[in-house]
Structure formats: structure tokens, C-alpha cells
C-alpha positions as a printed Julia matrix, in Angstrom:
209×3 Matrix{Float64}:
  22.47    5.54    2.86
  22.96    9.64    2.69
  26.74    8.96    3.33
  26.6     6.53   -0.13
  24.48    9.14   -1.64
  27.2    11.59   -0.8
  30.22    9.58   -2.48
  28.07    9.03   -5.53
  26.84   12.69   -5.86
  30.82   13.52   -5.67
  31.76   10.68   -7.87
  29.54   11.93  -10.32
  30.67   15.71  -10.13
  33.83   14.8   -11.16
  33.16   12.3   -14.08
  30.25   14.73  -15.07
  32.7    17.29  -16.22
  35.03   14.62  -17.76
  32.03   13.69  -20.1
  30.92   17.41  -20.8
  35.13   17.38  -21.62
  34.76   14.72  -24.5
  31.28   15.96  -25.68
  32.71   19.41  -26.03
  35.23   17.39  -28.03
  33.42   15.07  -29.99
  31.09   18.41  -30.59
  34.32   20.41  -32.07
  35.56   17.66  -34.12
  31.8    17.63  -35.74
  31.93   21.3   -36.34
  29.86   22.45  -33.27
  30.22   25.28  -31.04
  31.17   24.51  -27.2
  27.89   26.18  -26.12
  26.07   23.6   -27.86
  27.23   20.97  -25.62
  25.5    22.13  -22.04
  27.49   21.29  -19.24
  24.75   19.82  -16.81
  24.71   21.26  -13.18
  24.7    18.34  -10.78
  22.85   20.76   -8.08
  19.57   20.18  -10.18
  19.54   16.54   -9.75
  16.87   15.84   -6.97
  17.36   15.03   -3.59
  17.67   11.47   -3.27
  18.23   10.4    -7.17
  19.79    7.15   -6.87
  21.9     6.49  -10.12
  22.12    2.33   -9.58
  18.48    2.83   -9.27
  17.89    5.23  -11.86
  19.42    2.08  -14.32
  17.87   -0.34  -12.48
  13.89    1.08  -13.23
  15.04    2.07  -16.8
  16.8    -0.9   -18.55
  17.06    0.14  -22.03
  19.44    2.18  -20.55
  23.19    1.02  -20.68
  25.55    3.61  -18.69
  27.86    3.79  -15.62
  26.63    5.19  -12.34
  28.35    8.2   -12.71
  27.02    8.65  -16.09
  23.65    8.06  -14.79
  22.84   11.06  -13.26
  23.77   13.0   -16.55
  21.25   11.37  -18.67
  18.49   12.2   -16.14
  19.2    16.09  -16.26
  20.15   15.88  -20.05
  17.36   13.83  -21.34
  15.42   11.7   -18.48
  13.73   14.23  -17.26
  11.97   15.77  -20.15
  10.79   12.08  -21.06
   9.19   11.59  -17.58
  12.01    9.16  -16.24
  11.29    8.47  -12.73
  14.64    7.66  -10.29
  12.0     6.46   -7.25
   9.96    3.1    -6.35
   6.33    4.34   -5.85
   4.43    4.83   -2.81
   2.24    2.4    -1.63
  -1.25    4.13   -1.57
  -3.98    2.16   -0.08
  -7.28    3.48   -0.15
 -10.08    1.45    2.1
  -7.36   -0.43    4.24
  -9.66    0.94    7.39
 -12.38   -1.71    6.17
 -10.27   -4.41    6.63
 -11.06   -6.61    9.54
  -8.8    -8.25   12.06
  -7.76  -11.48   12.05
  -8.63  -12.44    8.55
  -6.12  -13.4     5.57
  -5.8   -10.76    2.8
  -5.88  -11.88   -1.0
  -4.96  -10.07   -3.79
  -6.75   -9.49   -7.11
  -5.19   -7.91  -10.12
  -6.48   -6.41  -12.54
  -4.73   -4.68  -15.58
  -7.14   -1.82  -15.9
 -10.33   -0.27  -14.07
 -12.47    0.26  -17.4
 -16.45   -0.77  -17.45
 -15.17   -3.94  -20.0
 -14.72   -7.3   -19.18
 -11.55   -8.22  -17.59
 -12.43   -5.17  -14.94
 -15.54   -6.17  -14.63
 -14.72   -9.76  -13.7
 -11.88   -8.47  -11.36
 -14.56   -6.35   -9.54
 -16.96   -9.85   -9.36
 -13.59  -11.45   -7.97
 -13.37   -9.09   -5.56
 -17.29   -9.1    -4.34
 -16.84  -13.33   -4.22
 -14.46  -12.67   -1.29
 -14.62  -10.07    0.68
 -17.18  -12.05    3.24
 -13.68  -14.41    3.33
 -10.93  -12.87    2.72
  -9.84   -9.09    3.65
  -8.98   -8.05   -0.4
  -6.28   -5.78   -2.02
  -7.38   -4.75   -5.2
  -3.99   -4.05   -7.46
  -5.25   -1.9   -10.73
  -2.25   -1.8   -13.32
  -4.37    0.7   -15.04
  -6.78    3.79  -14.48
 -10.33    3.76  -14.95
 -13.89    4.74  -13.52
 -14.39    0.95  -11.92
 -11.84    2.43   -9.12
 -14.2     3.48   -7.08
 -16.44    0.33   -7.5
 -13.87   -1.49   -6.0
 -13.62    0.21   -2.63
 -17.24    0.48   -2.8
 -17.03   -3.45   -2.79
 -14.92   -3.68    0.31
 -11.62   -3.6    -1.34
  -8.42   -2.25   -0.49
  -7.2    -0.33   -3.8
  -3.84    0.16   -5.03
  -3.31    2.19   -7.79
  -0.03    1.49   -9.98
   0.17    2.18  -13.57
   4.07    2.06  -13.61
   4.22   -1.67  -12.89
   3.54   -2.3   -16.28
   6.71   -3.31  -18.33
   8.64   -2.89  -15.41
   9.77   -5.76  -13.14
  12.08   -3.54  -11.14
   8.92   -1.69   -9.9
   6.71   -4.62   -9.81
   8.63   -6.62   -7.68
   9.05   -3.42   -5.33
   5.65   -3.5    -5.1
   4.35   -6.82   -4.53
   6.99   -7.43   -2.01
   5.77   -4.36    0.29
   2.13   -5.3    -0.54
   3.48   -9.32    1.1
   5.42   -7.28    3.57
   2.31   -5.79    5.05
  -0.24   -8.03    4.95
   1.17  -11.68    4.21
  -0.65  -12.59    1.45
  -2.48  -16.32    0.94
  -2.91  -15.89   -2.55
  -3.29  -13.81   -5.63
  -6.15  -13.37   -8.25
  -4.54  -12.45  -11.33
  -7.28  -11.69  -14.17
  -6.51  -11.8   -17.77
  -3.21  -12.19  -19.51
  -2.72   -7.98  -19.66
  -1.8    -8.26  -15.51
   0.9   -11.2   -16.78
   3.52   -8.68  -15.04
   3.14   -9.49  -11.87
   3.51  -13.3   -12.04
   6.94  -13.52  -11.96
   7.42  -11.3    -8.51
   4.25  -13.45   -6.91
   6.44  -16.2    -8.09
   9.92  -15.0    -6.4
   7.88  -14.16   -3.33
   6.11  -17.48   -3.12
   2.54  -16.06   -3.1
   0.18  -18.81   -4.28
  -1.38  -17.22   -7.76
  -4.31  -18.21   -9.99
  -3.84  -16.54  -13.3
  -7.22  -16.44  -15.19
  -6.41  -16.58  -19.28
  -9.93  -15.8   -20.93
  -8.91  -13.67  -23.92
């Protein structure tokens, strides 16, 4: 992995200055001064920054590899574009008891309103079952509610509108505890059905809008 890192980071030094070439260019033709056309410094891009995954996670975007890297520093950066898969924070796994299945409920928010509130009465059906991961799409002050409950929480707002990072994330969350099935509360947590799909996880999608 560091030695494909390594080609790509050198790939993209050289094609970098090609581009700032053509956009110093394009920039003269239109009148503009070369100054106006920063040349980007490929030692600011973060360690790690994965250009195929970069596109990947952001797919209005339409570039090469090489060009990927360019955007970030250019423009990605200043519009909060992240180039990583998110960490898997569980809070409450030390609850969890041995030798019991896990579920999974999702819900797309942790706000005192309805859908939450169901998710939480999901969750409080089944933890004398079933050890539970809670998946919240969205913030809210239910959070703590749902460890209180017995529930494993995972926080992840960037799932939303993003099957790149939702399927990331439901396939760790499968990796680590092999889940029987998934709770999936109101049509707003739609998002993850495809990746419970790909990963055959048994889901109940509840539609009550």
C-alpha cells in the first residue's frame, strides 16, 4: 500500500505541473496574470490521501487520479472534502454479552421526534435478546438514551448520500459482529439498504411517514 501511495504521489507531481502548465495557459489566453493560477504544492496533500478514493467518496466528481489530488488542495479542502472512510466508534460495546447475536437498528437521526423515538423503543424491545448496535445517521440529544438502553452506538452522519461510505461501514459493523438482522426505521435511513442488501444482512425496513 505505501509503495502504491508512493507511485501515485510521484505520478501526480509530474501531471500536477502539466495542469498548472495549461491553466497558466488557458489563464493567459483569458487575459490573466500567471500568479493568478497557483501552482499547488503536492507536499500539503495529507499523509495517506488516496486519489482513487478521494473520487470514489465524492462522485460528482469526474477527474483522473492524478488530477485528483489537485482538486483536493485547490478546492476540496476548503469545502470539507474528506479523502478517508470513517472510524468505527462504538460507544457501550463493553455491555455487550457473550454468546448472544447482535442486531442492528438504524435510525436516521437522534432527535426527541418520532422516528428516534421509535428507534430508541426498537432498541429497548431487544436488548434482553439480542446484543444491539444502534447506527444514528444523524446527531441529536436521544444519543445518550440509547447507550443508556443497552445499546452499542455508532455515530455516522457521513453515510448519508454516500454509498461509498455506507457500504464501508456496514461491512466492518458485519465484519465484527456478524449481524442476524437489521432494524431500519423510517424511509430517511433508506441509505443503508442497499449495502445490508450486498452483504446479505436480513433487514426490516419500517415505512411509517
Amino acid at each position: 500500500q505505501a509503495a502504491r501511495l508512493a507511485e501515485v504521489n510521484h505520478t501526480l507531481a509530474i501531471r500536477t505541473q502539466t495542469l498548472a502548465a495549461r491553466d497558466a495557459t488557458i489563464g493567459q489566453a483569458a487575459g490573466l496574470r500567471h500568479d493568478h493560477v497557483p501552482v499547488p504544492d503536492l507536499d500539503k496533500v495529507p499523509p495517506g490521501f488516496d486519489p482513487r478514493l478521494y473520487l470514489e467518496l465524492h462522485p460528482d466528481l469526474a477527474g483522473s487520479l492524478e488530477w485528483a489530488a489537485t482538486h483536493y488542495l485547490r478546492h476540496g479542502q476548503y469545502e470539507g472534502r474528506g479523502f478517508t472512510l470513517p472510524e468505527i466508534d462504538l460507544l457501550n460495546e463493553d455491555g455487550f454479552k457473550s454468546g448472544r447475536e447482535t442486531i442492528l437498528v438504524v435510525s436516521h437521526e437522534a432527535s426527541r421526534t418520532g422516528a428516534p423515538l421509535l428507534s430508541l423503543g426498537l432498541v429497548q424491545a431487544n436488548v434482553d435478546r439480542y446484543n444491539v448496535v444502534a447506527l444514528l445517521l444523524g446527531e441529536g440529544p436521544l444519543r445518550d438514551n440509547f447507550q443508556k438502553a443497552g445499546a452499542s452506538v455508532v455515530m455516522s452522519p457521513r453515510m448519508k448520500g454516500n454509498p461509498v461510505v455506507t457500504e464501508a461501514v456496514i461491512r466492518r459493523l458485519h465484519e465484527r459482529f456478524n449481524l442476524k438482522f437489521a432494524l431500519v426505521n423510517s424511509i430517511e435511513s433508506r441509505a443503508v439498504l442497499p449495502a445490508l442488501g450486498q452483504h446479505c444482512i436480513p433487514a426490516v425496513a419500517l415505512l411509517h411517514e
